[in-house]
MIKEMI-627169 format. One record per residue: x, y, z negated of N, C-alpha, C, O in turn; residue in three letters. Coordinates in steps of 0.2 Angstrom, whole numbers, plus 5000, padded with zeros to 4 digits. Atoms other than C-alpha are relative to their C-alpha. Example, Ala and Ser with C-alpha at 12.3 -4.5 7.8 and 13.67 -1.06 7.14 Angstrom:
2
500449945000506249784961500450065000500950054997ala
499649945001506849954964499650054997499950114996ser
//
This chain:
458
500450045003452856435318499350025001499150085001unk
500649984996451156425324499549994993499549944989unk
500450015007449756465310499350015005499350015011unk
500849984999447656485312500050034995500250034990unk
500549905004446856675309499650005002499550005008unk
500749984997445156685307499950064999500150084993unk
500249934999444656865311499250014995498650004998unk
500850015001443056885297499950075000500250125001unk
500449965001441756975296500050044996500150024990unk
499949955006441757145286499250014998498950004993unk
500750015004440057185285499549955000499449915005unk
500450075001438657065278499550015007499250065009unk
500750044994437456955293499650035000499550044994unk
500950005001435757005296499849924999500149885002unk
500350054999434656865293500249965008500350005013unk
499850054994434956715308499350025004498750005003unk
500550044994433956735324500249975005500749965008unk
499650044997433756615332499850015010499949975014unk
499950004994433456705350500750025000501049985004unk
499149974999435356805348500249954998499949924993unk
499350015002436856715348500450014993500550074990unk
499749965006437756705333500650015003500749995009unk
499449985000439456775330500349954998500249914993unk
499450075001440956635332500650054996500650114996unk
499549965003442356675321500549985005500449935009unk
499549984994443856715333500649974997500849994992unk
499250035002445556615331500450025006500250035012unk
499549984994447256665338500749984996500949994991unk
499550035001448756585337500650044998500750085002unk
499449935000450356685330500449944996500249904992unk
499450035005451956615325500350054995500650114994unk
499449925008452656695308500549964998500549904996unk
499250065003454456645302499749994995499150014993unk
500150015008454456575285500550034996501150024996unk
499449955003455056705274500349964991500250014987unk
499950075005455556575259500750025000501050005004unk
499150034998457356595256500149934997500649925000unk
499850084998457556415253499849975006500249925007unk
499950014990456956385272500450025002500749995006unk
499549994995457956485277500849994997501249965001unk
499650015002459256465266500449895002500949885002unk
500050074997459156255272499949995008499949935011unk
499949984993459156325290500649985003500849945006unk
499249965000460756395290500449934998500849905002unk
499750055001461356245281500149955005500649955007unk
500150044994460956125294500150015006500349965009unk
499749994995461356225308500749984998500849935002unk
499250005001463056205302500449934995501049934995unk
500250065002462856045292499649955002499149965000unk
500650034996461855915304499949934995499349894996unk
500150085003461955755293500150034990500550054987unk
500150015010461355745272500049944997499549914997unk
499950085003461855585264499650014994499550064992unk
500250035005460955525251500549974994500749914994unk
499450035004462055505236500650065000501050074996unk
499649945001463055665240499750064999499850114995unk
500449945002461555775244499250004999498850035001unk
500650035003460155715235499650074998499050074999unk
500449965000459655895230499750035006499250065007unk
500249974994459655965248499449965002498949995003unk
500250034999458855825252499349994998498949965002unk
500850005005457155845240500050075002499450095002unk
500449934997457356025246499650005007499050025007unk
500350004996456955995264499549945001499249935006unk
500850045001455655865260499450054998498850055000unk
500649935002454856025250499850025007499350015010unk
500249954994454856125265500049975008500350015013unk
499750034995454956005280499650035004499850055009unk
500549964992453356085290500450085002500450105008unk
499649934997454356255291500549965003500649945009unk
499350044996455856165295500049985005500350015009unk
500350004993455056085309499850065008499750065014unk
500349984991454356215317500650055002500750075008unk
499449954999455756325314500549985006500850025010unk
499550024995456856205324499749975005500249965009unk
500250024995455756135336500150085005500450065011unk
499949944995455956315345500749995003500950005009unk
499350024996457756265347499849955005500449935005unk
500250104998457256095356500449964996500649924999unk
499750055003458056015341499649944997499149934999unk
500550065005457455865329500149994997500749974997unk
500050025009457255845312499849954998499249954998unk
500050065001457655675306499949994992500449984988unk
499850025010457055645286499749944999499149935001unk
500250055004457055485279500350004992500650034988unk
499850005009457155425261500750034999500850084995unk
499249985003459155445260500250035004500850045004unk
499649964992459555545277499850065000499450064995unk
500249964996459255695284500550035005501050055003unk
499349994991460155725304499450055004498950035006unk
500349964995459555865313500550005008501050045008unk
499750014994460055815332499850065003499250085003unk
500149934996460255975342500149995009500349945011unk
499750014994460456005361500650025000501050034996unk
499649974996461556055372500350054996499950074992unk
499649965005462856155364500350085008500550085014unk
499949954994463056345372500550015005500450035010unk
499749994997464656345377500649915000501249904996unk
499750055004465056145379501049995000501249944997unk
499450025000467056165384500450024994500749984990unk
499849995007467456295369499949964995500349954991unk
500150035007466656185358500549934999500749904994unk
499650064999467656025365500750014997501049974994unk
499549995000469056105363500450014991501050014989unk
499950015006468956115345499949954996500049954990unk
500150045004468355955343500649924998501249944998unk
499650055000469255775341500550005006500550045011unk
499650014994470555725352499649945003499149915000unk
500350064997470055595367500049954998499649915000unk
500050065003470555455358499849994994499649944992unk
500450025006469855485342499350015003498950004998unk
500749984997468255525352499949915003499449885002unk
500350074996468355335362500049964994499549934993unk
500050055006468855245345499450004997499149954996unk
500449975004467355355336499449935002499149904999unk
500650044996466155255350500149935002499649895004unk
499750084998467055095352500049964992500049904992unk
500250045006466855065332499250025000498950004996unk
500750005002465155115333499649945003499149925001unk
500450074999464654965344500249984999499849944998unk
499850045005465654865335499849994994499949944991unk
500350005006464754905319499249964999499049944994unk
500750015000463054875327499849924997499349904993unk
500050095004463554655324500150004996499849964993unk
499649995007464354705308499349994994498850024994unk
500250035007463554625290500050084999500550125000unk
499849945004463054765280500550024994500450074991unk
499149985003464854755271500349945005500249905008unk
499550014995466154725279500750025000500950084998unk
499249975001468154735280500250055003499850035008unk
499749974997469054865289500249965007499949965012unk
499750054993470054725299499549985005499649985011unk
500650044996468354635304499850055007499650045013unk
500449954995467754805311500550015005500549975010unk
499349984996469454875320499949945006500149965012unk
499750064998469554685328499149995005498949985011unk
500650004993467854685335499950065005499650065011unk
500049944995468154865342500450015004500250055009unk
499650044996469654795349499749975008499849975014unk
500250054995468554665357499550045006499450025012unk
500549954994467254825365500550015002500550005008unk
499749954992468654915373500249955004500049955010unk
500150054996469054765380499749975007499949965012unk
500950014996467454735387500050045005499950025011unk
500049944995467454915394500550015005500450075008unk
499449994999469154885401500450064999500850085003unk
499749975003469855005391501049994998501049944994unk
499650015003471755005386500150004994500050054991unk
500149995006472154945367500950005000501149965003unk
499349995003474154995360500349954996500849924997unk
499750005005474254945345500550024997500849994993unk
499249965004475555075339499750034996499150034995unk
500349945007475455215326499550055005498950045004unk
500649954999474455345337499449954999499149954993unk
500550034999473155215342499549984990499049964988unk
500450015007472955185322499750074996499250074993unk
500349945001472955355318499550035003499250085000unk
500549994995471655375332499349964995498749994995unk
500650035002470455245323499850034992499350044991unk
500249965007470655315304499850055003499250045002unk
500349965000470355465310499050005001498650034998unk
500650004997468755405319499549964996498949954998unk
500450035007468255305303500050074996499650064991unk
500049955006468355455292499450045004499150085000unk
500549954996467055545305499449964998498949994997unk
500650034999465955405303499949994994499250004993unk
500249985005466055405285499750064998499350064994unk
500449945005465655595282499649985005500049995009unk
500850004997464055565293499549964996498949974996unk
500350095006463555405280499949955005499749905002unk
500150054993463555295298500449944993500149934988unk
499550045002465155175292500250054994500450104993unk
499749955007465455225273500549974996500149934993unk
499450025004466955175263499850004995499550054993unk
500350025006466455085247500650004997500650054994unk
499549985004468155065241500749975005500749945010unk
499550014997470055055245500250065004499850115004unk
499649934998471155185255500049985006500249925008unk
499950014993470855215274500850005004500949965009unk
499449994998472655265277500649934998501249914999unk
499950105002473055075271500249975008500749945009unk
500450044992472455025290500650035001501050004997unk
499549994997473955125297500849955002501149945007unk
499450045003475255005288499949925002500349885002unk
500450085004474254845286499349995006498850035006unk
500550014998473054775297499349974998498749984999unk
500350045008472254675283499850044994499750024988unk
500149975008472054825271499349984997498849974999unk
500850015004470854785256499550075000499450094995unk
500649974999469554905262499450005000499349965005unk
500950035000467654885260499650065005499850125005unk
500349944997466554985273499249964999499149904998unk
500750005000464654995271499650035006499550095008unk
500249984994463954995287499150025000498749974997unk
500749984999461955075290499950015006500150055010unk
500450054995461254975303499550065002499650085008unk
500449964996459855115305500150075002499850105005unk
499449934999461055265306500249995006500450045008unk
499649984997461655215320499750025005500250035009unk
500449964995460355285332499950064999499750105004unk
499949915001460555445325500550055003500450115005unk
499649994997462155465331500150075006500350125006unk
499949974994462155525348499450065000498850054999unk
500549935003461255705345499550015006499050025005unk
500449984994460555735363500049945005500349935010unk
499850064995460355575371499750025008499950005013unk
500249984991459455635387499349975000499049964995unk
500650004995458055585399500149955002499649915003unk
499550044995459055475409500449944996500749934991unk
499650075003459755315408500950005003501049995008unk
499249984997461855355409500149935004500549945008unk
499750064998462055145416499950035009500350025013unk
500250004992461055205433500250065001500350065007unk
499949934997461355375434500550064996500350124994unk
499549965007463055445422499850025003499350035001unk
499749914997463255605433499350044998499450104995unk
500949965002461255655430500050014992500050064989unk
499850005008461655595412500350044997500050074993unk
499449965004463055695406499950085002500250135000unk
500149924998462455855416499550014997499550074997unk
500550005004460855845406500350024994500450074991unk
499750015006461755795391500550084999500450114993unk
499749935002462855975392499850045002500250095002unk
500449954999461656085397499350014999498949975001unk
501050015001459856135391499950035007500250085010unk
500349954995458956175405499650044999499550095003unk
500549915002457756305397500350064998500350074992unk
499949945001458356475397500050024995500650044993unk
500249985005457656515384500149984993500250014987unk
499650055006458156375372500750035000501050054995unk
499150014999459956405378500350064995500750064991unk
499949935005459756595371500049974993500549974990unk
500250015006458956545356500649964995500749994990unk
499650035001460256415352500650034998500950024993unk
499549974998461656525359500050054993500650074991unk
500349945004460856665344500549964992500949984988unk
500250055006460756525331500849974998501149974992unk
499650045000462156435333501150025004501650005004unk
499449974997463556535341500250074995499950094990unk
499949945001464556695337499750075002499750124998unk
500449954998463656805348499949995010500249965014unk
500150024993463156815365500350085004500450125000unk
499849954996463756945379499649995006499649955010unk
500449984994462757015392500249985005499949955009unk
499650024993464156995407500149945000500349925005unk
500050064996464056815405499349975000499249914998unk
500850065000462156765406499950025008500050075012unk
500150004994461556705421499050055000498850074994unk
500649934999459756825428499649974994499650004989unk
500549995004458456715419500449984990500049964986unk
499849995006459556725402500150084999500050094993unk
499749945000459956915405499150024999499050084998unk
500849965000457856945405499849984995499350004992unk
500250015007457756845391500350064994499950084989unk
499649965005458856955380499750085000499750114995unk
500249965000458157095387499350024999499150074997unk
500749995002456357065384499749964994499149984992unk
500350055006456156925369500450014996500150034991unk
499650005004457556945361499850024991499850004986unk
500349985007456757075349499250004998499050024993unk
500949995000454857045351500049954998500449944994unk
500450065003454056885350500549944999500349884998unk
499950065000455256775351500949994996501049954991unk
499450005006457256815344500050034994500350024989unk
500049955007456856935331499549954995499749954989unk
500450045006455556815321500449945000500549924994unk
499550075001456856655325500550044995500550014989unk
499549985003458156765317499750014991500150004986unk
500250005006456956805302499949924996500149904991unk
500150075006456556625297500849995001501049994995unk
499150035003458556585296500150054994500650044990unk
499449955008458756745283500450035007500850065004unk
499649964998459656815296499850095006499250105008unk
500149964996459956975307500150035006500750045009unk
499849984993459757045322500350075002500150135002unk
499749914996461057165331500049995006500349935008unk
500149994991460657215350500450065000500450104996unk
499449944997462057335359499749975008499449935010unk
499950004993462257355377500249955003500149925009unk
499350074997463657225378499849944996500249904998unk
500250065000462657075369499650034995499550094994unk
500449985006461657045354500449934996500749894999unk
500050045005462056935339499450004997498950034998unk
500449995006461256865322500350004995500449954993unk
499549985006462156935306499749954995499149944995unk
500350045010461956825289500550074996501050094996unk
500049965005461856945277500550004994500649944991unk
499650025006463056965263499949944991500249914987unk
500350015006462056905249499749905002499649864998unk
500350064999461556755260500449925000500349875002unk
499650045000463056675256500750014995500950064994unk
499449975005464656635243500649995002501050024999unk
499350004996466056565254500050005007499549985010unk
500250034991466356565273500149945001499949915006unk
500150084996466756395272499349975003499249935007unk
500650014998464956395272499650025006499150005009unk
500449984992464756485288500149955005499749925009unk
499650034993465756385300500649995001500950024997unk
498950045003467756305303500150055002500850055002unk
499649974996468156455312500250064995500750074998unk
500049945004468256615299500550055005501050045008unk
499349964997469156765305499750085001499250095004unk
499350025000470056875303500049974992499549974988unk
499950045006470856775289500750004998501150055000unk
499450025003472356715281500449975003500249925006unk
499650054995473856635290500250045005499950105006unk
499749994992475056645306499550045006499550095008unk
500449994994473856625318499350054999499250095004unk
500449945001472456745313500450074999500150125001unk
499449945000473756875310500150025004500050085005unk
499549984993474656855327499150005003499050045007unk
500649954995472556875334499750064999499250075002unk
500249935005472157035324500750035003500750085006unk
499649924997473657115330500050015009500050075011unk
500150004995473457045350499450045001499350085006unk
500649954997471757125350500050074999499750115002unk
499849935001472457285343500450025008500250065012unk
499549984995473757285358499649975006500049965011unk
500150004993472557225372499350075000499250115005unk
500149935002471357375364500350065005500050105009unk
499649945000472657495368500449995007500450045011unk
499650004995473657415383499749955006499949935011unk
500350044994472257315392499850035006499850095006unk
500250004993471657305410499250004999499049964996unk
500850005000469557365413499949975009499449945010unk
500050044994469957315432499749945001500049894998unk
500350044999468857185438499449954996499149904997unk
500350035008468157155419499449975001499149985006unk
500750064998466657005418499750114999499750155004unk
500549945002465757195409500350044998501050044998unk
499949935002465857365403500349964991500149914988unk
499649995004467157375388500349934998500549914993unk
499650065005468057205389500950025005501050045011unk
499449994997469857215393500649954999500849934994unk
499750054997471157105401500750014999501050064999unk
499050014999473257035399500049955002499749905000unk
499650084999474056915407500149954996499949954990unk
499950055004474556765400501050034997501350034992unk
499449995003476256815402500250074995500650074991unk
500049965006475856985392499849994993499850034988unk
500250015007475156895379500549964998500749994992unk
499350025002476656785376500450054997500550064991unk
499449955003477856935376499650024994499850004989unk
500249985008476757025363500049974994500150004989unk
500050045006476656895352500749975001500949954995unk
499249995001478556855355500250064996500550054990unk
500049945004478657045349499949994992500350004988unk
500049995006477657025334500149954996499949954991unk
499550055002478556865330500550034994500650044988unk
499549985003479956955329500050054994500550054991unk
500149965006479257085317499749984992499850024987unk
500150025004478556985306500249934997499949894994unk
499850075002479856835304500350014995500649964995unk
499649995008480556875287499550034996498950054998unk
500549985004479856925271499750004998499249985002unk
500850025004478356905258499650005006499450055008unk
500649994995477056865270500149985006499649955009unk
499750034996478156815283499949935005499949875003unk
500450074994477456695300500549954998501049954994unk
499450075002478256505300500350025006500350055011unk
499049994993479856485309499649975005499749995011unk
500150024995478756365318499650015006499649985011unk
500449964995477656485327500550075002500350095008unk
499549974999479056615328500249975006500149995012unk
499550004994480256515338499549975006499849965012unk
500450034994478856445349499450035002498850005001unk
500549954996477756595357499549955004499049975004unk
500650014994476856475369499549944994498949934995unk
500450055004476356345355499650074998499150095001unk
500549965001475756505345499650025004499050045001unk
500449974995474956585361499449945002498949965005unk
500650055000473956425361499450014997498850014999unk
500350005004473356415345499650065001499050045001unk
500449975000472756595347499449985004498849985002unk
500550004994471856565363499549954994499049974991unk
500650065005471056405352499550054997498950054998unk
500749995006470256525341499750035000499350044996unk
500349934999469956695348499549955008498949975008unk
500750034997468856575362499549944996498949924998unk
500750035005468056465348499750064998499250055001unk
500149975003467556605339499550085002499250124999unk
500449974996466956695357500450075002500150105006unk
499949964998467956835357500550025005500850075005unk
499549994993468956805372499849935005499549875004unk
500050064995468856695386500650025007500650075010unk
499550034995470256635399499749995007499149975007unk
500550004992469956655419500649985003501150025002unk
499350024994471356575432500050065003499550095004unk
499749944996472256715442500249955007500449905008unk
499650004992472656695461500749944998501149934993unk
499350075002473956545463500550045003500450075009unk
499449974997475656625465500349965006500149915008unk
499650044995476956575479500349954998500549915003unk
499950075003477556445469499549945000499649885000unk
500550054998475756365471499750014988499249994984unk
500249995006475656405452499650044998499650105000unk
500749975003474156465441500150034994500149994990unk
500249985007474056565426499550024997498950025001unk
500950005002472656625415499950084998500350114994unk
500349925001471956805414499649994994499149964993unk
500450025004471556825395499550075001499750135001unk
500449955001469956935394499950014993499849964989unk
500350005007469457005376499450045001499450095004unk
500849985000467557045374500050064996500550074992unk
499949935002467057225368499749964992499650024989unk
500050015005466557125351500750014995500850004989unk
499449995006468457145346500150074998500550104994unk
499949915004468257345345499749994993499850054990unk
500249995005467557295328500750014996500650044990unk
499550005002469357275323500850035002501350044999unk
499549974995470457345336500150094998499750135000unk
500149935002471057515328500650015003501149975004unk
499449984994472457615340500550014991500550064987unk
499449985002474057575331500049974994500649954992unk
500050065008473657465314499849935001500249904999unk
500450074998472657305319499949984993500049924991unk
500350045006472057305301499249985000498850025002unk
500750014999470557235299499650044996499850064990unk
500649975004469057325293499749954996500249904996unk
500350015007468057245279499249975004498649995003unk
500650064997467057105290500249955001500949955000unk
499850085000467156925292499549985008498950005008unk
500550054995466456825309500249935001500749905001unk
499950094998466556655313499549965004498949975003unk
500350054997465956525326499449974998499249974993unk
500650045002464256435329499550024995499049994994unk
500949955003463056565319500150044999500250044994unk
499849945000463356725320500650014994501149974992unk
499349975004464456825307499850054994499650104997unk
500149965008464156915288500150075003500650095006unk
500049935000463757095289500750024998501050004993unk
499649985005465157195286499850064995499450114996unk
500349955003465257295271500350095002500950115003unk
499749964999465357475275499750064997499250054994unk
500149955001465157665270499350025002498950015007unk
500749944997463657775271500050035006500350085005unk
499849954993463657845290499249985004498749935003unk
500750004994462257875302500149945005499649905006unk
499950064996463257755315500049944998500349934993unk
500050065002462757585315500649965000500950015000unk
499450055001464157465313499949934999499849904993unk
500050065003464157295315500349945004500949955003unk
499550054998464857135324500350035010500750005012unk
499949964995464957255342500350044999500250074994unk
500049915001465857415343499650045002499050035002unk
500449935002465257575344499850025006499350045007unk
500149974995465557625361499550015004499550055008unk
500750034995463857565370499550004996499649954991unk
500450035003462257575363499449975005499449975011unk
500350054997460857485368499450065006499150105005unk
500349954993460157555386499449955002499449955008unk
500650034998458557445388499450054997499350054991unk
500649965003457057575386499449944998499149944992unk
500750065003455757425384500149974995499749944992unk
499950045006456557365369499850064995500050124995unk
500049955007455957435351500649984994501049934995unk
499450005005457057455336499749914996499149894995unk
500350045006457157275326499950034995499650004990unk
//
């Protein structure tokens, strides 16, 4: 946030002559976060909540009208935009840092064509409107687009789905009656309240470029910032954590040299949160007090409660202990096959199929469905990523899983109980709480600290 400092005068003028020169007062431009915890506390929210309806968050909503100059400038550094009108507020973001992970946790492909196939259908749409009316003109765009329409239960389920998205945005909003109506009934008494000016809001990063003349330029804009520097920024903000072995040179000089000076360490402050730099990446912690459930951080929580967080809390204990440093992207990340992660977690299937506490039968008898779901959430969550292996003589591929030197936070030789921290996707992760010790402790292990002499302590 950029302010004006005038540099005054300490001692009193002489009388004005008029052969010398007067003295100009000297301005210099500095960005200072806003230390406000309702800025930052409305940061954090937005990162992670991009749309405020009017009518659900009518207090949020008078908060970031209080505070909208910090808010702006806080987010313009991301390359974002902050959209307040009377009943709205949508903050449209770029490029998301890593766009496959995040795909891969979002809709499926057909709730994603329905989602955009009612939305120009809604654009003709009265501002009320029946369910049927809408579906039957969205019908008529796929059409149009030469799209294929079914008409069976997926394809219904595909469109509820894709109306309940458009409702929590406040786009298309359900006045009354039950969406799950449509599945059975094509005619359900449904009412939608369609906002005609909402619907430009939508598409968060629309580009530069026109996608009719040039998709391929479009969509590669569209998934990628090109500024280095944003991408970090974002990556900070809106991620788990970044790792030094995957930034290309001008990200790895950024991390190195802004990270804690002028440029990540004041971003980190106006959100309320914190910076940790290690050898093997940096993060931004949100503070414990900065927060009362993790639903509020991000869908990803972990570790947690359930099957599938269990069976990746103990995977990371046992690639800890029996991984491969051979060919590693960096210093401290270590590698299993695909096929040794199967068995493992076949293994600890079978250890924990009975019992108070006890995994489901359905992740039990079906090791690769579970080995899925992991994969799902230990790379949403960043602390692993999948690499294809050499195609065997069969012509077949499998996936080398890597785990990042971030799961030594939890990898203890022989327990895989978690320590007394929480992390999650899309904004860094809650300090954990710990003991009095000289060593630092926090979303990194301990093994590496931080080897950049040019950088000073945040």
């Amino acid at each position: 946030m950029s302010t004006d400092t005038n540099t005054p005068t300490h001692e009193p003028a002489p009388a004005p002559d008029a052969a010398s020169p007067q003295p100009v007062s000297r301005r210099r431009k500095a960005w200072r976060p806003e230390a406000d915890a309702e800025t930052a506390a409305l940061l954090r929210r937005l990162a992670a909540t991009c749309w405020l309806i009017g009518g659900r968050h009518d207090e949020l909503i008078a908060a970031v009208r209080r505070n909208e100059h910090a808010l702006r400038s806080a987010v313009a550094r991301l390359g974002w935009v902050l959209i307040i009108e009377r009943d709205l507020v949508r903050l449209r973001k770029s490029p998301p840092p890593r766009p496959q992970a995040w795909a891969d946790q979002g809709p499926s492909p057909a709730v994603c064509s329905w989602f955009f196939l009612l939305l120009a259908a809604a654009e003709s749409m009265p501002p009320r409107t029946a369910v049927g009316h809408l579906v039957t003109q969205a019908h008529a765009a796929a059409a149009e687009a030469g799209l294929p329409v079914h008409h069976d239960i997926a394809e219904r389920r595909a469109i509820v789905a894709a109306l309940r998205m458009l409702d929590d945005r406040g786009v298309v909003e359900r006045l009354d009656g039950d969406l799950d109506r449509y599945l059975h009934d094509d005619q359900a008494p449904v009412l939608l309240a369609v906002h005609h000016t909402r619907l430009a809001y939508v598409i968060a990063n629309p580009g530069t470029l026109d996608p009719a003349t040039d998709p391929h330029a479009w969509l590669e804009q569209a998934q990628r910032e090109p500024d280095a520097a944003r991408r970090m920024r974002r990556a900070l903000v809106d991620d788990t954590c970044v790792h030094t072995a995957l930034l290309d040179e001008a990200e790895a000089q950024w991390l190195s040299q802004r990270v804690r000076g002028d440029d990540g360490g004041p971003l980190a402050d106006a959100f309320g949160l914190v910076l940790e730099r290690r050898a093997e990446g940096a993060a931004f912690v949100v503070p414990d007090e900065a927060f009362r459930h993790f639903s509020e951080l991000g869908p990803m929580p972990f570790p947690a409660s359930g099957t599938i967080a269990h069976a990746a809390l103990l995977l990371l204990d046992h690639a800890a202990l029996h991984g491969t440093a051979e060919n590693a992207p960096g210093p401290g990340w270590r590698g299993l096959s695909e096929e040794a992660v199967v068995a493992a977690l076949t293994a600890f299937g079978a250890d924990n199929a009975s019992g108070r506490g006890g995994w489901s039968a359905e992740h039990v008898q079906d090791p690769l469905l579970l080995a899925g779901k992991v994969r799902d959430l230990l790379t949403g969550t960043h602390l692993a990523r999948l690499t294809p292996t050499t195609p065997q003589a069969d012509g077949k591929t499998t996936s080398l899983w890597w785990f990042a030197p971030t799961t030594g936070r939890w990898a203890e030789e022989g327990t895989a109980q978690p320590k007394t921290a929480r992390t999650r996707s899309r904004r860094g992760t809650p300090t954990p709480q710990r003991p009095p010790t000289p060593m630092q402790q926090g979303l990194f292990s301990t093994t590496e600290t931080d080897k950049n002499p040019e950088e000073h302590p945040a």
